[in-house]
N, C-alpha and C positions, 0 to 999 in steps of 0.2 A: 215372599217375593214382592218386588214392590209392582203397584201398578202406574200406568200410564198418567194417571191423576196423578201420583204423586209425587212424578218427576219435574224436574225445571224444565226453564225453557228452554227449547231447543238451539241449535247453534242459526240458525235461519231467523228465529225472533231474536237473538240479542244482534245479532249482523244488523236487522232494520232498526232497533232502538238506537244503535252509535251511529246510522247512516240519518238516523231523524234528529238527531243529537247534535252531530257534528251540524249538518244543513239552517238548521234553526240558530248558529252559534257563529255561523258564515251570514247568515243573513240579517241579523242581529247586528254584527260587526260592519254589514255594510251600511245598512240606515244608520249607525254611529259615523261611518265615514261620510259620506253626504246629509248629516244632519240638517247643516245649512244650508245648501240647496231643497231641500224636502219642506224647511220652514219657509222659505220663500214659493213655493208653487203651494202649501199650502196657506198662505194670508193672501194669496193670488186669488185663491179660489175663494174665500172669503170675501175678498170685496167685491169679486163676480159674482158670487150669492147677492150680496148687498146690491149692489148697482143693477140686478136684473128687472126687481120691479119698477124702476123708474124707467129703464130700457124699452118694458113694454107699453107701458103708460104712453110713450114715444111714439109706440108704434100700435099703438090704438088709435092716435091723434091721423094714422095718417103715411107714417114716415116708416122706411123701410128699414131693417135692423141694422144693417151697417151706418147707414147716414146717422140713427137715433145714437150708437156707441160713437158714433164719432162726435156728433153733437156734443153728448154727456164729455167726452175725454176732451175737446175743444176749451169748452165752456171752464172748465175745472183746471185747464194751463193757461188759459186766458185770464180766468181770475187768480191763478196766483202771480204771476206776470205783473198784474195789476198791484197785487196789494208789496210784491220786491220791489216795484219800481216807485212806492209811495211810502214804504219802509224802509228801506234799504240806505236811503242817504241819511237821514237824520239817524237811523241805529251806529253807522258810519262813525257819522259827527259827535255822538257821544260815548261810543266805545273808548275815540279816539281822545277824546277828554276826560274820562274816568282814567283812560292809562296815564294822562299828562298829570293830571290831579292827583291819583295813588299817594303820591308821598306827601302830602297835604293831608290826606286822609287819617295816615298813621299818625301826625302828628294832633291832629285832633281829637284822635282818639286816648290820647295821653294826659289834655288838658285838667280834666276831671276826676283823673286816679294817680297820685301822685307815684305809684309804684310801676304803673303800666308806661306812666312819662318817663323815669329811670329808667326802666328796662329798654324803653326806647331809643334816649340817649345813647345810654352807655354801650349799646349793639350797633349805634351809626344805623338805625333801621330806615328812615327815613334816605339820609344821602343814597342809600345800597341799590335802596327803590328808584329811586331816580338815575342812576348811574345804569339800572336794570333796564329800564322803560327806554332809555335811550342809547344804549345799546342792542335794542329789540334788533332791528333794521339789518344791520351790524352781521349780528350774530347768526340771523337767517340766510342772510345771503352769502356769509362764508362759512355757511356747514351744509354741506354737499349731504351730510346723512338728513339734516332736520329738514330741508328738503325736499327729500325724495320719502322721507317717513309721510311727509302730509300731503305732497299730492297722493302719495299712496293711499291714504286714508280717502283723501277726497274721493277719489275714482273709484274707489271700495264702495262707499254711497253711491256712485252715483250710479256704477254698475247696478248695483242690488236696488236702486230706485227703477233702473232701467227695466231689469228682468221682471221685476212685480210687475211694473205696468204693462211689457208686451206682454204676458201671460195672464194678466186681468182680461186684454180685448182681444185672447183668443181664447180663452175661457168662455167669455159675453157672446165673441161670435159662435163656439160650439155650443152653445150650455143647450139647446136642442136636441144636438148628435150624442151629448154625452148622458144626458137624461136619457132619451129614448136605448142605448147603450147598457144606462144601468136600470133601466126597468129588466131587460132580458135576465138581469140575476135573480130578478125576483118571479117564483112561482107564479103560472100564470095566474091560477085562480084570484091570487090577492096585487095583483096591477092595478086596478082599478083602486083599489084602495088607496095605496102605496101615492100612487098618481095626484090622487085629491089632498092627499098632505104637503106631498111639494110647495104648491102653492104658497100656504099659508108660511111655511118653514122658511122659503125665502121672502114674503113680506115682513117674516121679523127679525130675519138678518139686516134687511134693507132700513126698517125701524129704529132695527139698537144703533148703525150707523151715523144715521141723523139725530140721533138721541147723546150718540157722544161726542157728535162735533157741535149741539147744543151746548153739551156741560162745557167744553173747552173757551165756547167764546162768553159764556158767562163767567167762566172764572178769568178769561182776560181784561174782560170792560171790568169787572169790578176791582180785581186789582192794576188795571193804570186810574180810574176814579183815586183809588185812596191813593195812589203813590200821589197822584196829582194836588189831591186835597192836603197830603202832609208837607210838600214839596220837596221830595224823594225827586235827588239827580236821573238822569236816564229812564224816566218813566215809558215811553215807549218799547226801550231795548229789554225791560226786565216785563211787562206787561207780555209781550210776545214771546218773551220763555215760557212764561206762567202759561199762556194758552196751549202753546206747543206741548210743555208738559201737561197740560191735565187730557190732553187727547189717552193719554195711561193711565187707566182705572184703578181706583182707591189710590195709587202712591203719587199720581200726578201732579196734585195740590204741593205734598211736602216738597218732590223735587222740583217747582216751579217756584216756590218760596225761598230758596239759597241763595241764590244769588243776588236777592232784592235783601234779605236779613243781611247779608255781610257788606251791602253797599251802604245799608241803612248804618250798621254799628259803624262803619268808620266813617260814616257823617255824623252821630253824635249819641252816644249811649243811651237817652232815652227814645231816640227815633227808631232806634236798634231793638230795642223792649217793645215798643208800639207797634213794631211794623212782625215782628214775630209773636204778639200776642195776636193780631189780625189774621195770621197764614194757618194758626193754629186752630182758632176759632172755625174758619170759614171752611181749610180739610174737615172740620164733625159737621160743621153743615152739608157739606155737597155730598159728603161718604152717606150723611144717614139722612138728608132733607132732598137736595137738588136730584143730584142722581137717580138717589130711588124713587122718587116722582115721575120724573124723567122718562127713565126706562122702563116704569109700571104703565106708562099711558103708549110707550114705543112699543114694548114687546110683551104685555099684559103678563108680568107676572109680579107677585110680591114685593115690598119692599126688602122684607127679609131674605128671601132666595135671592133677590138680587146682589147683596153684599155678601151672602153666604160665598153665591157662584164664581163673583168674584174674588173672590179669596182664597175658596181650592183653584178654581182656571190659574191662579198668580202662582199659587206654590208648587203647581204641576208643571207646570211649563213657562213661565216666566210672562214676559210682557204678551208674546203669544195666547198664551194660555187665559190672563185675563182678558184679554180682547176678542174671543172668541165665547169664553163662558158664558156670558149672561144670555146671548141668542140661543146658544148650546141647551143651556136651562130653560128656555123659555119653546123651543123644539121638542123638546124629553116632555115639556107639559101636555104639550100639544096629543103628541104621541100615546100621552096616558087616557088623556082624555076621550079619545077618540077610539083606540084600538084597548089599552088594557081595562080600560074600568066600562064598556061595551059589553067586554068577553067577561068582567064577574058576575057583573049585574046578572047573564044569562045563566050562570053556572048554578 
């Protein structure tokens, strides 16, 4: 006769295992459905980590915490304000002359390779380009779809620009209520603990910040210098890709360097080879030189963990992922340091 031990489970435990099954597979499926929203509140919270120690800094001086977030978020539209209204017309002026110029381009690039000048010929590549460039105007304004596809795109940024930032300066203004909120999940006995780490975890979010809008304008001043030095068309307009792009950790450099290699090759095949052996050289510098210097003096940790972190944050979660990693890693040190290698030392 069998006993009680060796029977299955009851009808009452498989009922909770499909009711815990199905729940986890609904909720699962809804962070899938608001993905996108969920990535935006969290790089929200992210730069309200970041942006808190200079917040208080603010408000050490004196200044009360609304006026100090408003300062900081003033300060920061005000200079970019600044630098559209001092970039903007000459990126303008040579956008608009790289599209007039395009088919001059092709044709230079044929000069030197008697195969690439056939193939250009004989495709009418050149006239096609020009015939393109100047039916731009034309064509946008009598397609009612490509219209409404880019202001749509446009107001897609600017929405999800919008959202990030009202949710950073209510982030900035709760991060008090929301702190003391999630202290309550934490046992009391270790609050106090808990408490003194905060601290430091958001001065190296606030750290790796300023540390990678270091590496961005370093890798902008040095490549409009060379563009300038080679005398690379449009050195402004391809310098402030480069900057823009390397604000994205480790891929930054390569997707900041296309646009200036292919401006380079159809100005003249060696300038083409020069300006891609530079973009190449300078991503192993900043990946294993600038960077990890960088962000070892911003958020004290390794050079190596620092590329490591980057690297899984990228392949986990994308541009997110790495932009959030190296603080992440540099928290988890902190964390060790302090509470697990504490607790072996005693053991």
């Amino acid at each position: 006769m069998a006993t009680a031990a060796h029977r299955g489970p009851s009808n009452a435990t498989i009922v909770r295992i499909v009711i815990v099954a199905a729940a986890t597979i609904l909720l699962l499926y809804g962070v899938y459905i608001v993905k996108h929203i969920l990535m935006l509140v969290l790089v929200a919270a992210f730069l309200a980590a970041g942006l808190d120690p200079a917040v208080r800094r603010l408000e050490k001086m004196g200044m009360r915490r609304s006026f100090a977030i408003a300062t900081i978020f003033l300060g920061a539209l005000g200079f970019i304000a600044a630098f559209i209204a001092a970039v903007i017309p000459p990126l303008v002026d040579q956008i608009t002359a790289f599209a007039g110029n395009l088919p001059d381009y092709i044709r230079n690039l044929g000069q030197n390779n008697p195969r690439i000048k056939e193939w250009i010929s004989s495709n009418n590549i050149a006239d096609n380009l020009q015939s393109a460039v100047s039916d731009i105007p034309k064509n946008i304004g009598g397609s009612l779809g490509n219209v409404i596809g880019i202001a749509g795109s446009v107001l897609s940024a600017l929405f999800n620009g919008l959202t990030v930032m009202i949710l950073t300066i209510y982030f900035l203004s709760s991060l008090s209520h929301i702190r003391e909120g999630s202290m309550k999940l934490v046992p009391r006995s270790k609050r106090e603990k808990v408490s003194e780490l905060l601290d430091p975890i958001l001065e190296k979010i606030g750290g790796y910040i300023a540390g990678q809008i270091s590496v961005a304008l370093i890798a902008g001043v040095l490549a409009f210098l060379f563009l300038l030095i080679v005398g690379m068309p449009f050195p402004v307009a391809l310098a402030l890709w480069v900057a823009i792009s390397a604000l994205i950790p480790m891929v930054g450099a390569t997707l900041g360097a296309i646009p200036a290699v292919i401006v380079a090759f159809f100005t003249s095949t060696g300038l083409g080879i020069g300006t891609l052996v530079y973009f190449i050289v300078y991503q192993q510098v900043e990946n294993y030189v600038i960077a990890p210097r960088i962000m070892t003096r911003a958020v004290d940790i390794s050079p190596a963990a620092v590329l490591l972190s980057a690297l899984i944050g990228g392949s986990l979660l994308g541009f997110v992922g790495a932009l959030m990693a190296i603080p992440t890693a540099a928290s988890l040190k902190l964390i060790f340091q302090e509470v697990v290698l504490p607790r072996t030392e005693k053991a």
